[in-house]
Structure formats: C-alpha cells, structure tokens
N, C-alpha and C positions, 0 to 999 in steps of 0.2 A: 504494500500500500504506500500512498505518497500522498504529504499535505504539506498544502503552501501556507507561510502563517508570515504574519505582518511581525517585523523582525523589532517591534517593540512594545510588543507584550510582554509585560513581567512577568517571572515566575514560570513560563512557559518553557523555557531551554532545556531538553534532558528526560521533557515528561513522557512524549510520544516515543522515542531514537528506540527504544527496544521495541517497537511494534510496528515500526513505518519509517521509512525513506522522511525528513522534515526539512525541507526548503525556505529559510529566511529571509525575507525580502523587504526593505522601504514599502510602506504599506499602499504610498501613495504612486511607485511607482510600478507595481503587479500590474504582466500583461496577457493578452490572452495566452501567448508563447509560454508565458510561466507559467500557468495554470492547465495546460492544454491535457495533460497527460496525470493530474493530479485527482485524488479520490474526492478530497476534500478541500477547505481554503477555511482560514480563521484570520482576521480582520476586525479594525477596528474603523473609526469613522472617517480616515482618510482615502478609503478602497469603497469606490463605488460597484457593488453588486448587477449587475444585468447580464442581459444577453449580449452586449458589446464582448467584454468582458469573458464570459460563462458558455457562452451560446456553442461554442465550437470544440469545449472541454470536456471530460468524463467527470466532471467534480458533479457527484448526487446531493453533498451536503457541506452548508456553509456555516460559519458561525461568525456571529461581532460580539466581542466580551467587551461591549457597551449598553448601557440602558436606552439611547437612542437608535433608532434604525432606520431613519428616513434614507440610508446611503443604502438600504438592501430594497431594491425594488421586489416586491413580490410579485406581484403580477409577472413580470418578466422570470422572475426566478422557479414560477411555478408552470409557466409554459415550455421553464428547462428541466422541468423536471427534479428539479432541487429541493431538499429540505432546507431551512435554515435555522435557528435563533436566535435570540438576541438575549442579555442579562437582565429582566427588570428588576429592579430596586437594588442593581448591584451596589450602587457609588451613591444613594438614599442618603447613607447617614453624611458622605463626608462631603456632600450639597449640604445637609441639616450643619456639620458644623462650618461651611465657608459663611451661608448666610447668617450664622451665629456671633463668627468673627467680623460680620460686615456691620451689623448690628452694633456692637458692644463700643467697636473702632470709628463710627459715624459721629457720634458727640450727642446724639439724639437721646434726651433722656425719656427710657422706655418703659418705666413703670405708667400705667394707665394707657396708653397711647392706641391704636388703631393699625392692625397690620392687616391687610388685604391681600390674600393669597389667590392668584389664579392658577386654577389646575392644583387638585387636590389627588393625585395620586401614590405612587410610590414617595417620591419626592417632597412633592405639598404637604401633605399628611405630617411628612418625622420634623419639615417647617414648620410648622403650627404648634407640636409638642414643645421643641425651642422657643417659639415666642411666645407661648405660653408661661414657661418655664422663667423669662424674663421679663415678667408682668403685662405681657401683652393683650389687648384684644383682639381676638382673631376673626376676620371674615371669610369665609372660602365662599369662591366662583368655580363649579366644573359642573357645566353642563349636559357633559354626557354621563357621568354618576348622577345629576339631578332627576338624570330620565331614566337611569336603572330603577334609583333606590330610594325616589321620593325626593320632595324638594326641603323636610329638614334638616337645619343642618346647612345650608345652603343659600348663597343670598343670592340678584339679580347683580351682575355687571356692573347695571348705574348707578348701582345702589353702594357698592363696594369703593366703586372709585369716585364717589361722593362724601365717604365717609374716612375712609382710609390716609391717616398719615404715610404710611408706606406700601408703596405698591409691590409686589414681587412676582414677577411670572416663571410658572414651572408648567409650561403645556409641551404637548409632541408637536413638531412641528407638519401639520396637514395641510397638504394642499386642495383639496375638496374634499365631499362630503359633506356632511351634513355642518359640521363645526369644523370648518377652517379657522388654521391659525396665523396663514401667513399674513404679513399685515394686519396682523389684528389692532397691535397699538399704535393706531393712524392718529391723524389732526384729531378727530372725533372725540377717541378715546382720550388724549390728553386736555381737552378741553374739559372734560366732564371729569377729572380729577379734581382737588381740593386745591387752592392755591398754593403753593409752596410744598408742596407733599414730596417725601422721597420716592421713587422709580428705581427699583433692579431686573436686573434679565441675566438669567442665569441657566435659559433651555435652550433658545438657538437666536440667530440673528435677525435672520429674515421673517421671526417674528414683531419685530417692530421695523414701523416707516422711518428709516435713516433722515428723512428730510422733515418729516413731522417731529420728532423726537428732540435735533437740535431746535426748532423754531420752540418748541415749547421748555428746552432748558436755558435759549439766551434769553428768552423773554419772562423768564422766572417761575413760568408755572410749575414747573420741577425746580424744585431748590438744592438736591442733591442727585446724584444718579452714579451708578453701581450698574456696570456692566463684561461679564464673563466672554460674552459669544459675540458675532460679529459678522454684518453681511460681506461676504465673500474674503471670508477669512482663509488663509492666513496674511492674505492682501490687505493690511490693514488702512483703514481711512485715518491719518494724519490728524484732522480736523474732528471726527469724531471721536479719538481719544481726547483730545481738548476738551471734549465738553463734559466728561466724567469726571467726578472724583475718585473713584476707584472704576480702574479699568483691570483686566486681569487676561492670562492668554489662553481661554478656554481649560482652566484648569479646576474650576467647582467639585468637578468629581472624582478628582485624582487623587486621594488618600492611597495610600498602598495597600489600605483594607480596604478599598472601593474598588483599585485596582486586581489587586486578590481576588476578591468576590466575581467578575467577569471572566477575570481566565479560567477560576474552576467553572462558572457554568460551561463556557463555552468547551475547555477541557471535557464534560461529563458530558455535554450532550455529543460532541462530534464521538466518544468512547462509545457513548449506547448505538449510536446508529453504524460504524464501523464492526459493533461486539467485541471489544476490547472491554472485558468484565472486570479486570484488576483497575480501572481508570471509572469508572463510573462514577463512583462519590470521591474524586481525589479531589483535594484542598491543597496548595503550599503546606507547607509543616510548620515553616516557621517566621513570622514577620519579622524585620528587622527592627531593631530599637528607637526607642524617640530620638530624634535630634536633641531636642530639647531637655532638660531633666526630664523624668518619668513624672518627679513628686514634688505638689505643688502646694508649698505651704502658705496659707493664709491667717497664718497669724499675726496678728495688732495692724491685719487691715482694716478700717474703721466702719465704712458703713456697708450691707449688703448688697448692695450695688455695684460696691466697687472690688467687692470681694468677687461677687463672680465674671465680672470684667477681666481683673488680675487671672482668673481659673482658664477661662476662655483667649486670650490674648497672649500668655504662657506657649498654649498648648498649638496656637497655631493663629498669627498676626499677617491678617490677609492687606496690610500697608506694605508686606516685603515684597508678595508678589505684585503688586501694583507698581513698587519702585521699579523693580525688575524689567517691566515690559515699559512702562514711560522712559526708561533711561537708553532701553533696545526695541522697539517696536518692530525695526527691522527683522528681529531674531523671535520673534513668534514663534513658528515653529518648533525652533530650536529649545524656547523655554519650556514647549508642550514634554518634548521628546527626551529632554534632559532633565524632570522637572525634578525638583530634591524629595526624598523620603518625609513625608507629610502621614504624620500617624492620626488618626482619631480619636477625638478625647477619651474613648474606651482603653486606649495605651497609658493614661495616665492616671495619676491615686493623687486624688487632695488629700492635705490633712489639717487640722485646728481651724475648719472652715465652721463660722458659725450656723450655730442649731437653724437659725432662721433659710435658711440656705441649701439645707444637707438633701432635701428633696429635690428642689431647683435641681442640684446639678447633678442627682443620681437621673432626672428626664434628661440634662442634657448628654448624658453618656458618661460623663467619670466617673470613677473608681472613689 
C-alpha cells in the first residue's frame, strides 16, 4: 500500500512505515503525478481535494486532520469514488483557549459584559463555556441547530449583534445552501452591531466583506477587531492587517493537543478503511512539555480578575503571535508551518488561586 501525506502533520512520521510505502510532500504542492498510484492521501487545508487532483488516481480514501473541510470537495470526491474525513472538534479547545487569550489580552473589562457567538458548534459551544467562565453573557446564533433542536437556547442574528459587546464568529464556511456563510459579515451586518463593539473571526476569511469590514473599523463602528483567517491567505492584504488589533497567521487551532487530536483521527480513520487493526484507536503517546512553566502560581494576586488573566496569559499570550506576523506578514506561511509548541491550559496546574476562582478555571481547562 502507499499514502501521500502533507509533510507537516505532527506526530505522523513513523506511524504508517511498517504497513505502507509513506510519501511526504509540501501539502500545498501534491500533484496528481504524486498521488497517481497512491491508496490513500492525508492533508490538511492547504491541499485542495477534487477531481483535478484525484480524478486520475487509485486513492479510494482521503483524510484532513482538520476540523474545516471546505478544501475537500465532496461532490467531486464522491463521483471518484473516494471516502474521506475530516476531525471535528479536533482543535475545539485550543480555539476555546486563543479566544480566551484574546479576551483576557483586549483590556475589555468582562465581568457582566455581552458576548455574541455565531455558530455554536464544536467550536462555539467550549466558547461560551470560557466566556462564561469569565463573567460573561453569552448569546448564541446557529441557525441550523435552531432548526434541528428548537429555537431555545438560541437568539435571532439582529438580535445578537444588537446586543452584543463582542462579536465572535465560529461558522463552516458555505457557499450555498440553505445558510451561507460566505459574506455573511457584509455592510449590513456591521451596521446592525452596537457602536463600538468588538469583532473577531476566527473560522475562515471569506466569511467576512474585506471592504465592509474596514469601512466599519475606520469609521468606529468596530472599536477593536481580532482576526485569525484571511481572504486569500496566505497572500496577505497589507492594509487589512492595519486595521486589526490582533491579527494572527491562521493559527486558533494549532495547540499541539488540537494538533494531536487531527492526526489520530485522521490516522484511525485512513487505518479502519485500509484494515490496519493495530492503528485504529492510535493516539501520539506523548505530548511535548509546556514552553512555558507547567505551574502557575497565583498567589498575593489581588483581585479575581486579575488572577485568572495572570492563569490564562501565563499559559498562552496571543500578543506574541500577533507580534510575530505584524513584524513578518511576509512569512505567513512560514509562521503557520513553523509554529512553536502551544500547549493547552489542560498542560498546566495552578496553584494558591483563590476559592473564588477554583471553578472558573477548572471550565476553562487547568489543572
């Protein structure tokens, strides 16, 4: 057997070589020539899936050890006959802790305040727990849970970004159907926000109007804005990193336990569909250690706020990555591909953190 794998997924080196032939490649630059004669392909979101691609290959099954998968066409992949899938809720938590550190690092003081989540799924959901967690009041907008599972629980759109100090979007990016998302946050949507409110986007780019977006941050209607992803990234727009205060190089969900989490799925599922039974439920063995100390003492911090800022800022201070890509926008890429060991607050133990607090930060994941 032989599987092509995008030559920058962690954790994957070593796993398959006793069972198959493994071809490591630039994920961005897999061609049909490399794939042509392969069983399988594992990829992540810079390998677009089709029949361009696929169409001419023996490859029956693909995987992206990502939670997004607008880069695997189905339709096409199902007309090759291809299995595929994708992680969801791989890299959930260590979105839950970027927007946690984006939060804590903003200056916005969040006890009482309004957060307005769109798209309450993997993602949105362990968001809400955090801002919760950090005195917040939470609105969820998701549409298509509205129309499973009942609308409570649930607010309208105008309602959310009428009410909402901070907006944050966590949708899949669709381009039809019933709920598209592309352009969702047009002139429209930011006009119908609260004056001054904060704006994040942390799912894809081409969910928000590049041209609607600045008009409504030079002219104040957004007073802060927090953006991960980027239309036609890694070609970054100059101008629109200007208008951020945190900008970052699509890296939300790159925790090495988010990363971890993708490769075994995507390991376990390409195992059950080739029947390599010793590979089925494999996991890494062992995560590398925090950069940072492990243990984060909060003693004769003053007030509870500041304590779990100190807990969450320790653990992972989303101003370095923002320096990082303001200082090389150029090197996007390069900051995706190189990006440093980013642990999850689950990697770390407070300790002498006051009573008042001890639950807060067991929801936001530490020890």
């Amino acid at each position: 057997m032989k599987i092509v794998a995008d030559d920058k997924i962690p954790y994957l080196r070593g796993v398959f070589e006793k069972f198959a032939e493994v071809v490591y490649l630039p994920g961005k630059s897999i061609t049909p020539a490399d794939v042509a004669d392969a069983d399988a392909l594992i990829v992540r979101t810079r390998t677009r899936c089709d029949k361009a691609l696929l169409g001419g290959s023996r490859v029956r099954f693909a995987a992206t050890a990502t939670i997004g998968f607008d880069h695997m066409n189905s339709v096409e992949l199902a007309e090759c006959g291809i299995k595929w899938s994708n992680a969801p809720g791989c890299n959930a938590d260590s979105v839950k802790n970027y927007i946690s550190s984006a939060l804590a690092a903003s200056g916005m003081a969040l006890d009482g305040r309004t957060i307005g989540i769109i798209g309450a799924g993997h993602v949105g959901s362990r968001v809400a727990v955090a801002a919760k967690a950090l005195g917040m009041n939470v609105l969820l907008n998701d549409p298509p849970r509205a129309e499973k599972e009942g609308s409570g629980g649930f607010v309208e759109l105008d309602e959310l970004l009428a009410k909402s100090d901070i907006v944050t979007l966590h949708v899949p990016l669709e381009r039809a159907g019933k709920y598209p998302t592309v352009n969702m946050a047009d002139g429209e949507f930011f006009r119908k926000m609260r004056d001054g409110a904060y704006f994040f986007n942390s799912c894809r780019g081409e969910v928000v109007d590049e041209a609607a977006f600045i008009h409504a941050r030079k002219t104040g209607k957004i007073s802060f804005a927090l953006m991960d992803v980027w239309p036609n990234e890694p070609d970054l727009s100059k101008g629109l990193l200007d208008t951020v205060d945190f900008g970052t190089p699509h890296i939300a969900g790159y925790s090495a336990d988010g990363k971890a989490n993708g490769t075994a799925a995507a390991v376990q599922f390409i195992a059950r569909e080739l029947g390599i039974s010793e590979l089925c439920s494999w996991k890494p063995e062992v995560l590398p250690e925090p950069v940072y100390a492990p243990v984060i003492d909060l003693a004769g911090v003053q007030s509870p706020a500041e304590a779990l800022k100190k807990a969450i800022l320790h653990a992972y201070d989303i101003r370095r990555d923002c320096e990082a890509l303001r200082n090389a926008p150029e090197n996007f890429e390069m900051l995706r591909g190189s990006y440093w060991i980013r642990r999850e607050f689950s990697a770390y133990t407070v300790i002498n953190a006051p009573q008042e607090i001890r639950e807060k930060l067991d929801l936001l994941g530490f020890k």
